[in-house]
Short mmCIF file of the C-alpha atoms (twelve columns), coordinates in Angstrom:
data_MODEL
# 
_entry.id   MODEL 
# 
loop_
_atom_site.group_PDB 
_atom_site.id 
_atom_site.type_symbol 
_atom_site.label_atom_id 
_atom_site.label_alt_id 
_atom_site.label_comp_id 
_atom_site.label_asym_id 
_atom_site.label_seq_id 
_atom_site.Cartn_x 
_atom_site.Cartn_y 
_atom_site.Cartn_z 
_atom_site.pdbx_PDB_model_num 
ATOM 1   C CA . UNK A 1   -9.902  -13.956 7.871   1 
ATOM 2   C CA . UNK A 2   -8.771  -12.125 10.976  1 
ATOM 3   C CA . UNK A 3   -9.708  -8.746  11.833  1 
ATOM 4   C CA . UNK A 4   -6.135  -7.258  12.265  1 
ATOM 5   C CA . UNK A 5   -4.083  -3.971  11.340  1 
ATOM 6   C CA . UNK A 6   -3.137  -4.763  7.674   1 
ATOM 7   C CA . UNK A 7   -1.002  -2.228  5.275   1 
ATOM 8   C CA . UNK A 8   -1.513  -0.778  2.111   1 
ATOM 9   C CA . UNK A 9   1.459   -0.710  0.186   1 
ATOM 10  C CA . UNK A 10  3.385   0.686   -2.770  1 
ATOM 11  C CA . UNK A 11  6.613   -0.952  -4.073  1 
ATOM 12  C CA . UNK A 12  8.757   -0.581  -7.213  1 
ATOM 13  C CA . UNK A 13  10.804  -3.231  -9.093  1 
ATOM 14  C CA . UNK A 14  14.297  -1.746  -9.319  1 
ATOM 15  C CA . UNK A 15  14.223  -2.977  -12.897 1 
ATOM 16  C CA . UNK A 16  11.169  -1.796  -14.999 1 
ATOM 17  C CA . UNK A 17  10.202  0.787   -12.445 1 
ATOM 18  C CA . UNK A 18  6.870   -0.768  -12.760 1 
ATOM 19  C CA . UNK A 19  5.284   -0.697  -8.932  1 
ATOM 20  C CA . UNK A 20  3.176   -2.947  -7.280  1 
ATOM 21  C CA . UNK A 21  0.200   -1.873  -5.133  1 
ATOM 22  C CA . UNK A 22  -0.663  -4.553  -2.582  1 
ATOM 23  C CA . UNK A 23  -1.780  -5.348  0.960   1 
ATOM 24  C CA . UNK A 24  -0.215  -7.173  3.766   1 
ATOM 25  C CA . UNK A 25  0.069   -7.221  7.866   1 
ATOM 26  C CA . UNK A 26  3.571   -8.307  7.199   1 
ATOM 27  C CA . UNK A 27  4.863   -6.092  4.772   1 
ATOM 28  C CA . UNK A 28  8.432   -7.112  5.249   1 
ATOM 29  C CA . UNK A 29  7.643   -10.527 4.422   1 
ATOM 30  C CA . UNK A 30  5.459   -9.566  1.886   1 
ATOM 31  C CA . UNK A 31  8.298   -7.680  -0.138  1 
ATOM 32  C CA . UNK A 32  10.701  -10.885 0.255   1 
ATOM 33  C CA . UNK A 33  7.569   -13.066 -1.271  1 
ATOM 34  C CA . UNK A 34  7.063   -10.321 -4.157  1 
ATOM 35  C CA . UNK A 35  10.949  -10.722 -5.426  1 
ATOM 36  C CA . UNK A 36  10.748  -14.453 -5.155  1 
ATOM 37  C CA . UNK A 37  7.184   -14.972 -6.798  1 
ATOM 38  C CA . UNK A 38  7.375   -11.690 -10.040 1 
ATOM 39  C CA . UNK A 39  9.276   -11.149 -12.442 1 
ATOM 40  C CA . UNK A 40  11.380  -8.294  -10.875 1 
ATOM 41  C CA . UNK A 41  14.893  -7.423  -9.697  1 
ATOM 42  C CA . UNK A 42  14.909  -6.067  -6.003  1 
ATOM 43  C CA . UNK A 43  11.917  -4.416  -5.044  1 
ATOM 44  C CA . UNK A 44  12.321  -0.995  -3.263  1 
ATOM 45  C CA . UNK A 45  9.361   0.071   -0.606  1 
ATOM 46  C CA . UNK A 46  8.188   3.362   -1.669  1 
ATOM 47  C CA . UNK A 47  5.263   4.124   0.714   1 
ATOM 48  C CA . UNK A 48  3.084   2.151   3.086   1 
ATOM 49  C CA . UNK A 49  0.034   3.293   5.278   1 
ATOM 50  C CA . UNK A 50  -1.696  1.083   8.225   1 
ATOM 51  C CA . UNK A 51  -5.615  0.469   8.652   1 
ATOM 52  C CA . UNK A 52  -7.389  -1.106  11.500  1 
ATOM 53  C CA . UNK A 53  -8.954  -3.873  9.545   1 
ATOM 54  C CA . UNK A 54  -8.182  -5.654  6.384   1 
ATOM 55  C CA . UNK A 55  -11.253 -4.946  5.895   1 
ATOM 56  C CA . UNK A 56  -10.374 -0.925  5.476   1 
ATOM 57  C CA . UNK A 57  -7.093  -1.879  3.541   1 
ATOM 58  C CA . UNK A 58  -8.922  -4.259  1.067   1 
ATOM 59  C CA . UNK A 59  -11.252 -0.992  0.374   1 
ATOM 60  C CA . UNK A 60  -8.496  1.521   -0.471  1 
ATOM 61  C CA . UNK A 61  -6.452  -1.402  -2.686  1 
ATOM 62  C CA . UNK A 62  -9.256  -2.113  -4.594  1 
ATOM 63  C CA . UNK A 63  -9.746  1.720   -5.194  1 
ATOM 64  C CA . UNK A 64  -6.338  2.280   -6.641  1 
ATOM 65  C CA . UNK A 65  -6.428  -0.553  -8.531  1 
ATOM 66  C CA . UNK A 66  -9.446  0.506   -10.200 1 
ATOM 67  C CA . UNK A 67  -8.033  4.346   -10.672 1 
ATOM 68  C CA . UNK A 68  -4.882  3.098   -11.888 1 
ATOM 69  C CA . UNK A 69  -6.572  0.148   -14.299 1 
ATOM 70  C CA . UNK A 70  -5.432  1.243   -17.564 1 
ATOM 71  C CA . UNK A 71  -1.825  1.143   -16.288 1 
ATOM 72  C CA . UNK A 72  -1.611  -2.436  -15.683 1 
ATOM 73  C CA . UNK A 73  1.945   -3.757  -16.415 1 
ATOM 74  C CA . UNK A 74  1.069   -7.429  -17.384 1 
ATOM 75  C CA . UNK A 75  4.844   -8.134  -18.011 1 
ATOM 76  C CA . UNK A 76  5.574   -8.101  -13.675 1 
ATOM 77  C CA . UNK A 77  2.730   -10.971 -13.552 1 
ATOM 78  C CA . UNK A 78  -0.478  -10.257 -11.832 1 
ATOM 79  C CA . UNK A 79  -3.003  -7.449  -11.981 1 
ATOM 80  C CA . UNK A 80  -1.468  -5.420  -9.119  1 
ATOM 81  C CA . UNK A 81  1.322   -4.342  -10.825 1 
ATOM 82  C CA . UNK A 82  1.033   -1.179  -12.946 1 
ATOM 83  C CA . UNK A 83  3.079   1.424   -14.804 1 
ATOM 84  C CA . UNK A 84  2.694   4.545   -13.146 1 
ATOM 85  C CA . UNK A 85  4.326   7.856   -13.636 1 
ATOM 86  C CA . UNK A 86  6.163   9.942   -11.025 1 
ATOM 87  C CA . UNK A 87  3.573   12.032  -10.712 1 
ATOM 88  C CA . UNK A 88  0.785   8.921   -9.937  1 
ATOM 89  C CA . UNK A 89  3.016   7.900   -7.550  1 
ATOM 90  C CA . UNK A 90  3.799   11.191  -5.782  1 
ATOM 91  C CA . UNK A 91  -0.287  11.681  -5.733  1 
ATOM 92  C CA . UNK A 92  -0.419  8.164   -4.359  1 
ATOM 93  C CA . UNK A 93  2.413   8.569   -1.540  1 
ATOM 94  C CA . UNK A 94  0.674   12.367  -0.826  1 
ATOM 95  C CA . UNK A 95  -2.385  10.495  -0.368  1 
ATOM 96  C CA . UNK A 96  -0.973  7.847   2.114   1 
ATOM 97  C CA . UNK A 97  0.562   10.508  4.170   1 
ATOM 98  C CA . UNK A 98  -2.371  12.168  4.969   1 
ATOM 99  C CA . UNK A 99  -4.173  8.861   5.444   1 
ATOM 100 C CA . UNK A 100 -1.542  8.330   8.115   1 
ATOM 101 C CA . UNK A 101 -1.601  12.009  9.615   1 
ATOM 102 C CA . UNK A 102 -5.618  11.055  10.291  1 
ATOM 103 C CA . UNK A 103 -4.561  7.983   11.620  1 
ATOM 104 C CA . UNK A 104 -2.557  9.908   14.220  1 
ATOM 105 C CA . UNK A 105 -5.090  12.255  14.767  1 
ATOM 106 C CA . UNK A 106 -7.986  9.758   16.111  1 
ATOM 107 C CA . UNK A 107 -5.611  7.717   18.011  1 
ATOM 108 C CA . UNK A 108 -4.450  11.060  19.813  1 
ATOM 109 C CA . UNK A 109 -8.240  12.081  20.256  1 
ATOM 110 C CA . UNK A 110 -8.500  8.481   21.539  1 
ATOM 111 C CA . UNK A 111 -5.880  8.829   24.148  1 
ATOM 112 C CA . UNK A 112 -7.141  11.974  25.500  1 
ATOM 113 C CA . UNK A 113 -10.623 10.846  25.640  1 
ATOM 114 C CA . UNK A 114 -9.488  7.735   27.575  1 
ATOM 115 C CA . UNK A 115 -7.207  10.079  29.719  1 
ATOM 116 C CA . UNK A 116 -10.678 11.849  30.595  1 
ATOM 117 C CA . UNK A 117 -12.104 8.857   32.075  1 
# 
């Protein structure tokens, strides 16, 4: 396994509304796979954040999946797909935004310390 940027990602079936909660460092690839390999109409990207590592990503999936593990949605196929409620999901997406705001943040204190040099 590489170490390279890999997403975190949050996509709905256009169908059952049931969303899927996955990692990738292609996500537009990935979402092509996910309507080919499920049980699902179109799927619809609803959020995605970017980590250094998969090492990073495979951390914060694995949390979700364990604070969202009484919502699986075995009828999508697979244990990454759950029924969540708007309000998961907007607490989700909230989360990811901030995650990426940080993410901005150090590389910005990186450039400036490298601007120092």
């Amino acid at each position: 396994m590489k170490n390279e940027m890999c997403a975190l990602y949050i996509v709905e079936d256009t169908l059952s509304g049931d969303v899927k909660i996955g990692i990738s460092n292609n996500p537009k690839e990935r979402k092509n796979e996910i309507e080919n390999q499920y049980n699902v109409g179109e799927v619809r990207g609803i959020s995605i954040t970017w980590f250094l590592t998969r090492k990073e990503a495979l951390y914060w999936e694995s949390e979700f999946h364990k604070k969202f593990r009484t919502k699986h949605s075995p009828s999508r196929g697979g244990k990454e797909w759950f029924s969540l409620s708007v309000r998961d999901i907007n607490q989700f997406v909230e989360w990811m935004q901030e995650s990426n705001r940080q993410n901005i943040e150090k590389i910005n204190t990186l450039k400036k310390l490298l601007e120092e040099q």
